[in-house]
Structure formats: structure tokens, C-alpha cells
Residue frames as a rotation matrix with the C-alpha (Angstrom) as fourth column:
UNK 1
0.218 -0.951 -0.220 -44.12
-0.935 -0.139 -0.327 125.54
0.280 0.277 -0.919 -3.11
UNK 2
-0.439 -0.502 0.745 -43.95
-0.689 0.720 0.080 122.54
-0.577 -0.479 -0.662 -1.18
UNK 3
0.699 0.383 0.604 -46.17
0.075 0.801 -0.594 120.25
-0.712 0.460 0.531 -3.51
UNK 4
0.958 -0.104 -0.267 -43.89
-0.228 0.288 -0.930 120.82
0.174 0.952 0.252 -6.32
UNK 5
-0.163 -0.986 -0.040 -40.95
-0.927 0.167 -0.337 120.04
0.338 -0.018 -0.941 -4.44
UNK 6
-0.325 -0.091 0.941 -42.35
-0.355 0.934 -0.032 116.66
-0.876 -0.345 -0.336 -3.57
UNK 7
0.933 0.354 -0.060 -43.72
-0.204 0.386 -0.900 116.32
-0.295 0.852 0.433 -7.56
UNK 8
0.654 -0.707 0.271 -40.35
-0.756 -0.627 0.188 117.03
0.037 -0.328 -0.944 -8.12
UNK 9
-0.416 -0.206 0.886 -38.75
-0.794 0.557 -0.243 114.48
-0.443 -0.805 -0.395 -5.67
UNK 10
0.267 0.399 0.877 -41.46
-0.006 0.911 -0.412 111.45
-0.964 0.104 0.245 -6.63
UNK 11
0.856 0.435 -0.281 -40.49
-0.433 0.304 -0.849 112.09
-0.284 0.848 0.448 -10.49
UNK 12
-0.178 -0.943 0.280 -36.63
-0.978 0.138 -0.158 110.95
0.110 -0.302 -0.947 -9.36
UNK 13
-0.139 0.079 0.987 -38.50
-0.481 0.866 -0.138 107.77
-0.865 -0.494 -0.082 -8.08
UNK 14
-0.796 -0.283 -0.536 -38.97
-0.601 0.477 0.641 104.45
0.074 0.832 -0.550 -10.21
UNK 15
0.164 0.759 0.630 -41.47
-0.874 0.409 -0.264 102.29
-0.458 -0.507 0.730 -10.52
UNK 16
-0.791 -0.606 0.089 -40.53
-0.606 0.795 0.021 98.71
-0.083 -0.037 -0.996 -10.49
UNK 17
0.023 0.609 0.793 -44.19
-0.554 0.668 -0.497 97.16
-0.832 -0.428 0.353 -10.11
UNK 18
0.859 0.510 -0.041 -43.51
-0.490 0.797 -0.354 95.01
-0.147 0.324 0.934 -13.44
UNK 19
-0.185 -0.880 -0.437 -40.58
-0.453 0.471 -0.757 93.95
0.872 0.058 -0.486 -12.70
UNK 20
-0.688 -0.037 0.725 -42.14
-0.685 0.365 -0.631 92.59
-0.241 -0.930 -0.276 -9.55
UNK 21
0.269 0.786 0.557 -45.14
-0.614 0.585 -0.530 91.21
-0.742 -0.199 0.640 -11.23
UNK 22
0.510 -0.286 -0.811 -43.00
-0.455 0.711 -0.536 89.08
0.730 0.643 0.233 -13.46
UNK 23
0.992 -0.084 -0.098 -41.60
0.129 0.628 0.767 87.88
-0.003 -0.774 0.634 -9.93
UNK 24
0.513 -0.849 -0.127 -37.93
-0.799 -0.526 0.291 89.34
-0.314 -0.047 -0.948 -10.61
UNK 25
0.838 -0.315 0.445 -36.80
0.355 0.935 -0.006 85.90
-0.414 0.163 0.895 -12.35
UNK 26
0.924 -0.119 0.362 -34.93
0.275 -0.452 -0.849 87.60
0.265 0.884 -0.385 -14.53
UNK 27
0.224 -0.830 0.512 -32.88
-0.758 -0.478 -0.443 90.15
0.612 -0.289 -0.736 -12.61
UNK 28
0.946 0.147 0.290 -32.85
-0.281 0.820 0.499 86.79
-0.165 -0.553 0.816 -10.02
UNK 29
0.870 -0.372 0.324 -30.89
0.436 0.887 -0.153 84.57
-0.230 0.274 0.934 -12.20
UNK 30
0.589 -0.544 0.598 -28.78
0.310 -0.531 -0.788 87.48
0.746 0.650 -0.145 -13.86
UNK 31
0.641 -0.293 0.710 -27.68
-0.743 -0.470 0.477 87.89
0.194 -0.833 -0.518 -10.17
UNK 32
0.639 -0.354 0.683 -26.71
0.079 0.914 0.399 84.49
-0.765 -0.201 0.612 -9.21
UNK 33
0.800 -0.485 0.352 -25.23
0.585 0.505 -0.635 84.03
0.130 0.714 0.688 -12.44
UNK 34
0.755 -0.443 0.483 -23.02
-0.139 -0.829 -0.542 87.06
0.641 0.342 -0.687 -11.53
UNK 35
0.313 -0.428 0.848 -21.91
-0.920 0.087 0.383 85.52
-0.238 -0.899 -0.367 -8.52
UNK 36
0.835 -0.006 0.550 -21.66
0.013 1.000 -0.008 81.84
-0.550 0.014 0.835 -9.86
UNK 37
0.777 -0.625 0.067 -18.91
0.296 0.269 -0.916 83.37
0.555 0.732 0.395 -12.11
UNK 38
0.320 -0.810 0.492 -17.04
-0.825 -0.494 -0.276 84.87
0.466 -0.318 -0.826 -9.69
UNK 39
0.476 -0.297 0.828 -17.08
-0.546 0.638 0.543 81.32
-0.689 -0.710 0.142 -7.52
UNK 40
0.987 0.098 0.126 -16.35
0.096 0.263 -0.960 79.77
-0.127 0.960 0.250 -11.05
UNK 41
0.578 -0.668 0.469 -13.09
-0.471 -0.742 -0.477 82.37
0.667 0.055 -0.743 -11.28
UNK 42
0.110 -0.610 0.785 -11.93
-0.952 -0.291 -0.092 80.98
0.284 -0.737 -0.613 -7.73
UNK 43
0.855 0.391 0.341 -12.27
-0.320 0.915 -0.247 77.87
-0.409 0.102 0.907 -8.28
UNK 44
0.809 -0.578 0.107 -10.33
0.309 0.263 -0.914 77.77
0.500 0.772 0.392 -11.37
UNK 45
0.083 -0.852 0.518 -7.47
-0.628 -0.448 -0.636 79.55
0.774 -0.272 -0.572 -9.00
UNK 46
-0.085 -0.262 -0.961 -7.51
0.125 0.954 -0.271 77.05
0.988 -0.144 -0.048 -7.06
UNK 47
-0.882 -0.089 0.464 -9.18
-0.434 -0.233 -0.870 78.23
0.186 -0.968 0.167 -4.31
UNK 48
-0.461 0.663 -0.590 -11.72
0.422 0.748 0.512 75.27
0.781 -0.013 -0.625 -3.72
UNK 49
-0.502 0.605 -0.618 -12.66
0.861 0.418 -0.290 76.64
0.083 -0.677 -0.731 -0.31
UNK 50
-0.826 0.129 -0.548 -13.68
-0.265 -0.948 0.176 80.25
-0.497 0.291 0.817 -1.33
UNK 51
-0.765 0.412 -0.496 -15.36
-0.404 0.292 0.867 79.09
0.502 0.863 -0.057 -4.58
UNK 52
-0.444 0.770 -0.458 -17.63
0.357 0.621 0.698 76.89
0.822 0.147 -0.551 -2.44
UNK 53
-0.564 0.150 -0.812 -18.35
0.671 -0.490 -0.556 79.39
-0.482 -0.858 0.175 0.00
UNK 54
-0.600 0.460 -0.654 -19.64
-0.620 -0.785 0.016 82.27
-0.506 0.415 0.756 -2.59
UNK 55
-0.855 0.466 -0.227 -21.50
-0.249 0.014 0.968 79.57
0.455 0.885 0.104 -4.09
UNK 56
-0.240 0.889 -0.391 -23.80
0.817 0.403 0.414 78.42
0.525 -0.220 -0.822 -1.31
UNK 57
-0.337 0.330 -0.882 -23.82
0.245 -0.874 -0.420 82.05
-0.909 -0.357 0.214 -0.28
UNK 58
-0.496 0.628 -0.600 -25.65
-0.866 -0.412 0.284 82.71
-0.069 0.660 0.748 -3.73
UNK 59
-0.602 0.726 -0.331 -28.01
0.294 0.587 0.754 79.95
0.742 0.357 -0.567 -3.17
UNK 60
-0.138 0.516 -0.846 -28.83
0.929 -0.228 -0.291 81.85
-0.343 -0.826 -0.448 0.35
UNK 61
-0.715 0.205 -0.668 -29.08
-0.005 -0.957 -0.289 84.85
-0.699 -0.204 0.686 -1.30
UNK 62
-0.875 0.300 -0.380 -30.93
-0.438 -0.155 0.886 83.85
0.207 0.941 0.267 -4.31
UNK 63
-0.535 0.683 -0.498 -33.48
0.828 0.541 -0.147 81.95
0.169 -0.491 -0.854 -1.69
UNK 64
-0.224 0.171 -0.960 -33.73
0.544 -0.795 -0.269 85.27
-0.808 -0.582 0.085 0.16
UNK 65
-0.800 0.129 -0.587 -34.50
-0.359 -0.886 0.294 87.27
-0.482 0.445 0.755 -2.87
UNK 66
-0.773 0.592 -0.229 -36.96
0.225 0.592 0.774 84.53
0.593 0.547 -0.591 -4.28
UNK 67
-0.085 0.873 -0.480 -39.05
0.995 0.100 0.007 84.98
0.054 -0.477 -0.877 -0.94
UNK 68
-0.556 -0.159 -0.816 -38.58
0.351 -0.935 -0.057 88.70
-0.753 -0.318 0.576 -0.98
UNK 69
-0.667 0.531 -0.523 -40.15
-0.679 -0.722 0.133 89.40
-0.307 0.444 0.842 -4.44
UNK 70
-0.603 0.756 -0.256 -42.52
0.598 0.640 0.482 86.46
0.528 0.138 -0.838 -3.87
UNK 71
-0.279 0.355 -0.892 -43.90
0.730 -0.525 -0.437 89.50
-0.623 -0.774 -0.113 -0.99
UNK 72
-0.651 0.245 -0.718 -43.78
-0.078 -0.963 -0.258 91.92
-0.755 -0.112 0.646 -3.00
UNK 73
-0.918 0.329 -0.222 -45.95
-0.341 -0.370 0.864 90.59
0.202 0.869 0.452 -5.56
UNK 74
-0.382 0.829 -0.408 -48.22
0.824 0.505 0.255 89.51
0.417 -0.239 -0.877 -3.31
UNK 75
-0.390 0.168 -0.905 -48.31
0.316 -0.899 -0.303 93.12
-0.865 -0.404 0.298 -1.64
UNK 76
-0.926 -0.232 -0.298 -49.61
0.076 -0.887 0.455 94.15
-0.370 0.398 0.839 -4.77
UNK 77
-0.381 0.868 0.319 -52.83
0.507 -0.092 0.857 92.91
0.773 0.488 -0.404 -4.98
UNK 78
0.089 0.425 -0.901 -53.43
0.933 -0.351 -0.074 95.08
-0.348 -0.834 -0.428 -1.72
UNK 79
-0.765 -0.581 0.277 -52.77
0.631 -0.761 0.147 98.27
0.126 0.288 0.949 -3.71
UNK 80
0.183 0.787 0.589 -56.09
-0.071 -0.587 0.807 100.02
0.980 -0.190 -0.052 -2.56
UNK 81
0.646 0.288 0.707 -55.01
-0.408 -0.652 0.639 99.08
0.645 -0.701 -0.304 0.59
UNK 82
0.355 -0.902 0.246 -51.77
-0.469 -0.399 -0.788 99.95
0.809 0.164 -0.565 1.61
UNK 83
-0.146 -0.574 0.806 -51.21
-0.989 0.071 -0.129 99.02
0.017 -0.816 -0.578 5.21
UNK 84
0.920 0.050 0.389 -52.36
0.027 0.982 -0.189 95.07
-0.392 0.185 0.901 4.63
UNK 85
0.915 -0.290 -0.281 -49.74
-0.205 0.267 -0.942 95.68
0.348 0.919 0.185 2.33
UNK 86
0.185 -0.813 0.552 -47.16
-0.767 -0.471 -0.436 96.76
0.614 -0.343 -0.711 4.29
UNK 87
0.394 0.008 0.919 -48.00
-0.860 0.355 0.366 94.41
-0.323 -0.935 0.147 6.89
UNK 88
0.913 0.064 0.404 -47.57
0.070 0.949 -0.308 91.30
-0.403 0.310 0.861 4.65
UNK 89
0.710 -0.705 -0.010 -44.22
-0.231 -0.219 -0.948 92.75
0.666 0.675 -0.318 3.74
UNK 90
-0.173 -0.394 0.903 -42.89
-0.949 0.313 -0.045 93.18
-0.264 -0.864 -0.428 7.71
UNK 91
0.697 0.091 0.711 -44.37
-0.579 0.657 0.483 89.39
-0.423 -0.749 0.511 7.97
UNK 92
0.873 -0.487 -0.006 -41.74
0.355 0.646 -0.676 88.13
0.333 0.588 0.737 4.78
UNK 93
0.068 -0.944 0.322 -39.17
-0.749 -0.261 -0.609 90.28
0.659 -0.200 -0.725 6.03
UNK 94
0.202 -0.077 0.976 -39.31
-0.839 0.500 0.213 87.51
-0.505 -0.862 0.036 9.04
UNK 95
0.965 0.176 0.196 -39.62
0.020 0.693 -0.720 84.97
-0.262 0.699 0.665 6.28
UNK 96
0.665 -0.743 0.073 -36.27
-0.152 -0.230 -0.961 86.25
0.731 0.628 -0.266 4.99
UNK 97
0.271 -0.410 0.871 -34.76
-0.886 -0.461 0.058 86.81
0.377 -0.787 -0.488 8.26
UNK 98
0.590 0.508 0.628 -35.44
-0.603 0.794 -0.075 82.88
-0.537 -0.334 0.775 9.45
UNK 99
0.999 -0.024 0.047 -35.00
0.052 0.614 -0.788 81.16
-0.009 0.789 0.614 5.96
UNK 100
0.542 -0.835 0.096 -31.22
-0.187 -0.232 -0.955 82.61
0.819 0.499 -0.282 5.94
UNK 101
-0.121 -0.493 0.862 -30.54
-0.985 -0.046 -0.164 82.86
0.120 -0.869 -0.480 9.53
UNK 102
0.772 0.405 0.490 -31.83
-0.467 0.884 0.005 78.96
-0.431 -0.233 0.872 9.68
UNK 103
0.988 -0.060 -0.145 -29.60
-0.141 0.071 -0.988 78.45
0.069 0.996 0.062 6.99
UNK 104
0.077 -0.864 0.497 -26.14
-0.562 -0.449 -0.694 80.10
0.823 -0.225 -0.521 8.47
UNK 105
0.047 -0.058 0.997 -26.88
-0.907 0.415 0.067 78.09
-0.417 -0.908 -0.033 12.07
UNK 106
0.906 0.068 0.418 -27.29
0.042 0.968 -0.247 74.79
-0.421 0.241 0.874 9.91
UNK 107
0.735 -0.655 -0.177 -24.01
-0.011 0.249 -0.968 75.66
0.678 0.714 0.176 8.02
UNK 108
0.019 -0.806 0.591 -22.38
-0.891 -0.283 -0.356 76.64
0.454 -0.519 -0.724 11.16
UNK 109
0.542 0.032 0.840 -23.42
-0.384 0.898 0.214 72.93
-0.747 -0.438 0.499 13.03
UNK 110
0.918 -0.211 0.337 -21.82
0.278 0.946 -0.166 71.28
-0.284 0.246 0.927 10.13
UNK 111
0.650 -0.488 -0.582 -18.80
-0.062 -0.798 0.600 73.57
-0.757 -0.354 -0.549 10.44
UNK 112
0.603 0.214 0.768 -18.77
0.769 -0.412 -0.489 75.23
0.212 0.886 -0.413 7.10
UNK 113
-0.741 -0.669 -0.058 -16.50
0.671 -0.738 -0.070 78.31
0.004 -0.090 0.996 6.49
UNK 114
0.594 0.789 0.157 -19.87
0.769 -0.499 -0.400 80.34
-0.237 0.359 -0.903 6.95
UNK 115
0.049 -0.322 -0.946 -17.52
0.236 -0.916 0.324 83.70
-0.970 -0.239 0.031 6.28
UNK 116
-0.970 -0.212 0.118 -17.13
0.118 0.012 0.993 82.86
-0.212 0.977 0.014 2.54
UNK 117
-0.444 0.870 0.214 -20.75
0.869 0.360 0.339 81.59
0.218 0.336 -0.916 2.61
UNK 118
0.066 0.523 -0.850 -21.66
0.325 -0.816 -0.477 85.72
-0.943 -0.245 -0.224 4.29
UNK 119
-0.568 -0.331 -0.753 -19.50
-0.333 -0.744 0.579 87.24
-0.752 0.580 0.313 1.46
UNK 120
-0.697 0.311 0.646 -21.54
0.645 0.665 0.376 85.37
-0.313 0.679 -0.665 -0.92
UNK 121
0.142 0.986 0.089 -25.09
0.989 -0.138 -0.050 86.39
-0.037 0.096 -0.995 0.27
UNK 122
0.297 -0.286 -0.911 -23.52
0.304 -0.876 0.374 89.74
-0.905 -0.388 -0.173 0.48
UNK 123
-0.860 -0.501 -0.099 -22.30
0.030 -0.244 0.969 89.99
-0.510 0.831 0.225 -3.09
UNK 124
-0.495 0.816 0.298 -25.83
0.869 0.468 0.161 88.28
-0.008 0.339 -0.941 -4.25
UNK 125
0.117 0.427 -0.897 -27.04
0.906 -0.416 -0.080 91.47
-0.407 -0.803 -0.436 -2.66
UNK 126
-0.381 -0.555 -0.739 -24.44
-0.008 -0.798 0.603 94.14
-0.924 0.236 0.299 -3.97
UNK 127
-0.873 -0.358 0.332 -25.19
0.188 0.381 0.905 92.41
-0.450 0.853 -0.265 -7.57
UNK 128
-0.022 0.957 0.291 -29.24
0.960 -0.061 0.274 92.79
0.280 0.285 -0.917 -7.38
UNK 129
0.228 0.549 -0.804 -29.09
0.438 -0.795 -0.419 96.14
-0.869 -0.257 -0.422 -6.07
UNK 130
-0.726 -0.488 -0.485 -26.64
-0.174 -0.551 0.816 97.30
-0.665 0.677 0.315 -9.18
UNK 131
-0.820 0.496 0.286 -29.13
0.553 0.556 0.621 95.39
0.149 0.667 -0.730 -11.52
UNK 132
0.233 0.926 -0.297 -32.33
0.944 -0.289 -0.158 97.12
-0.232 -0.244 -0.942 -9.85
UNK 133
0.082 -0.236 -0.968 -30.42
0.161 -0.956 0.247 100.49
-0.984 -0.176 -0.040 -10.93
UNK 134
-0.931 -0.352 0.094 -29.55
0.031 0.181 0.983 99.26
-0.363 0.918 -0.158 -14.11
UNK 135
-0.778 0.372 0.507 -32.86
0.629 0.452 0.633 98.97
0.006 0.811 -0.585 -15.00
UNK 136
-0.029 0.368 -0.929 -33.87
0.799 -0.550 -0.243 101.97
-0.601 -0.749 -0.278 -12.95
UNK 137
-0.354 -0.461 -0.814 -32.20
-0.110 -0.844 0.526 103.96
-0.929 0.275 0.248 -15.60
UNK 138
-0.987 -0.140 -0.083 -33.42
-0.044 -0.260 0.965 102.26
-0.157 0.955 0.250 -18.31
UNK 139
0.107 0.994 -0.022 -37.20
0.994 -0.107 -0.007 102.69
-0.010 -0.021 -1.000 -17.56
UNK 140
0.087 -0.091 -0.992 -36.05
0.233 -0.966 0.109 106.16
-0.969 -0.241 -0.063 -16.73
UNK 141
-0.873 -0.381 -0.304 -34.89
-0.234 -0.220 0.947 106.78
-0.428 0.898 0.103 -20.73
UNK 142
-0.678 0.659 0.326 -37.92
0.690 0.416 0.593 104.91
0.255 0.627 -0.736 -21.93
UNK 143
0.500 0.731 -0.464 -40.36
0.801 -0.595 -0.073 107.20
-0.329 -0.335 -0.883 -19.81
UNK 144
-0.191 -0.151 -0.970 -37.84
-0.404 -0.888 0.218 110.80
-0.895 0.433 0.109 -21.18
UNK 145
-0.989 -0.065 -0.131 -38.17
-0.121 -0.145 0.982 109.33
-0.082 0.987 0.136 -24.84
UNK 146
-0.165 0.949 0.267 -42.25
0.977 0.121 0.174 108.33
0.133 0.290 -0.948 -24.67
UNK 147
0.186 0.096 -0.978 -41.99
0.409 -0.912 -0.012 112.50
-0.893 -0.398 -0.209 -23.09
UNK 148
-0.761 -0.401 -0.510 -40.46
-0.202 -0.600 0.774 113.66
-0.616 0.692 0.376 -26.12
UNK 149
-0.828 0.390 0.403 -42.28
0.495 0.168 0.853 111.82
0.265 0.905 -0.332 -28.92
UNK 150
0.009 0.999 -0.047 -45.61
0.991 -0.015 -0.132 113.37
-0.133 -0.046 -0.990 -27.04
UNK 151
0.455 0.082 -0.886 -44.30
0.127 -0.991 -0.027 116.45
-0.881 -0.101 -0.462 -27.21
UNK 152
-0.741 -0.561 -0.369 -43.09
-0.338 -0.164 0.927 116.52
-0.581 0.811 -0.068 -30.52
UNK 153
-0.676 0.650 0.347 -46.32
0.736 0.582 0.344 114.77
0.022 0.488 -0.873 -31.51
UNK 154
0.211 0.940 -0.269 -48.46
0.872 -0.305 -0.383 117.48
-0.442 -0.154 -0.884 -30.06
């Protein structure tokens, strides 16, 4: 009983590895660009210091996601062996951690509104997870319609 509630379970999951080994440019830019319109938006309303907050918070977040699925597509040539992988993930998560936090202490010395510049990397964020669903679902449709046609083929 219990294996088929974890077959179950794992056929809920996605699998994202080629969207990592194309290096996530894609869903990347389609982020940023989601944020660049909202700073774009506040701008044009004449909110100059907003606008240039959410935009160098989507260049920290679009850093931070560049070195994130630069990890994971290096974790994948460890795929026979898993815990290298892992490890080389923990050591970008520091990579990430640094690169931004370096980032926020350099904006705070040159006293920046860093609070716009959080909501930024924080949208950047909100915007790639929705995207990583979006396309969650549509691998999910592509993998129930290749199901059907085999069953209807066979």
C-alpha cells in the first residue's frame, strides 16, 4: 500500500531538468521583464523613487536566479551521484546568499532606498515561481496527452 501511495505522490511531481539544462534563460528574462514593466508603470506615475528601486531589485534578483540555475545545471552532471550533488547546491546557495547580501550592504553604504530595492528581488521571486508553475502545468498536459495517444494507439 505504501509504494503506491508514494507512485502516486511522485506522479504530482514535475520534472524541470530541461528547463534547467537550457540554463532557465528563458523563464529568466520573462521574469525580469515582468518586473521591468511594473518599474516602467511607476515610473510613468511619477514615482521615480519606487521605479528605481524595483528595478535594481530585478537586477539582484535576476543575478540571484542566474547563479541559482547556473547550480543546478551543474548538479546535474552528478546525477549518479546524488550527494556531490546536493553538496554543490548548499555551496551556491552561499553563492546566492553573499552575491545579494553583498549587494544590499553596498546599496545600503551608498544610502539607497534598499526597501523598494527588497520588494523588487521579492517580486523577481514571486514572478519566477508563478512561471515555474506555469510551465509545471504545461509539461503536465503534454505528458496526459503523449498518455492518451499511447493508449489509444495500443
Amino acid at each position: 500500500m505504501m509504494p503506491e501511495k508514494r507512485k502516486s505522490r511522485m506522479k504530482n511531481n514535475f520534472d524541470l531538468t530541461p528547463l534547467v539544462r537550457q540554463g532557465g534563460t528563458p523563464v529568466i528574462i520573462r521574469t525580469a521583464l515582468c518586473v521591468l514593466v511594473l518599474a516602467v508603470i511607476t515610473r510613468l506615475a511619477g514615482l521615480d523613487e519606487i521605479s528605481t528601486g524595483l528595478f535594481r531589485g530585478m537586477v539582484v534578483g535576476a543575478l540571484d536566479m542566474v547563479i541559482m540555475c547556473s547550480g543546478a545545471r551543474k548538479a546535474l552532471a552528478f546525477k549518479d551521484d546524488p550527494e556531490r550533488g546536493v553538496k554543490l547546491l548548499k555551496r551556491y546557495r552561499y553563492y546566492r546568499i553573499f552575491a545579494a547580501g553583498s549587494l544590499f550592504v553596498v546599496m545600503l553604504k551608498m544610502k539607497y532606498h534598499v526597501f523598494y530595492v527588497a520588494v523588487g528581488f521579492l517580486l523577481t521571486h514571486i514572478f519566477y515561481i508563478l512561471n515555474l508553475i506555469f510551465i509545471a502545468c504545461q509539461l503536465q498536459k503534454e505528458e496526459e496527452r503523449e498518455e492518451r495517444s499511447v493508449k489509444d494507439g495500443k
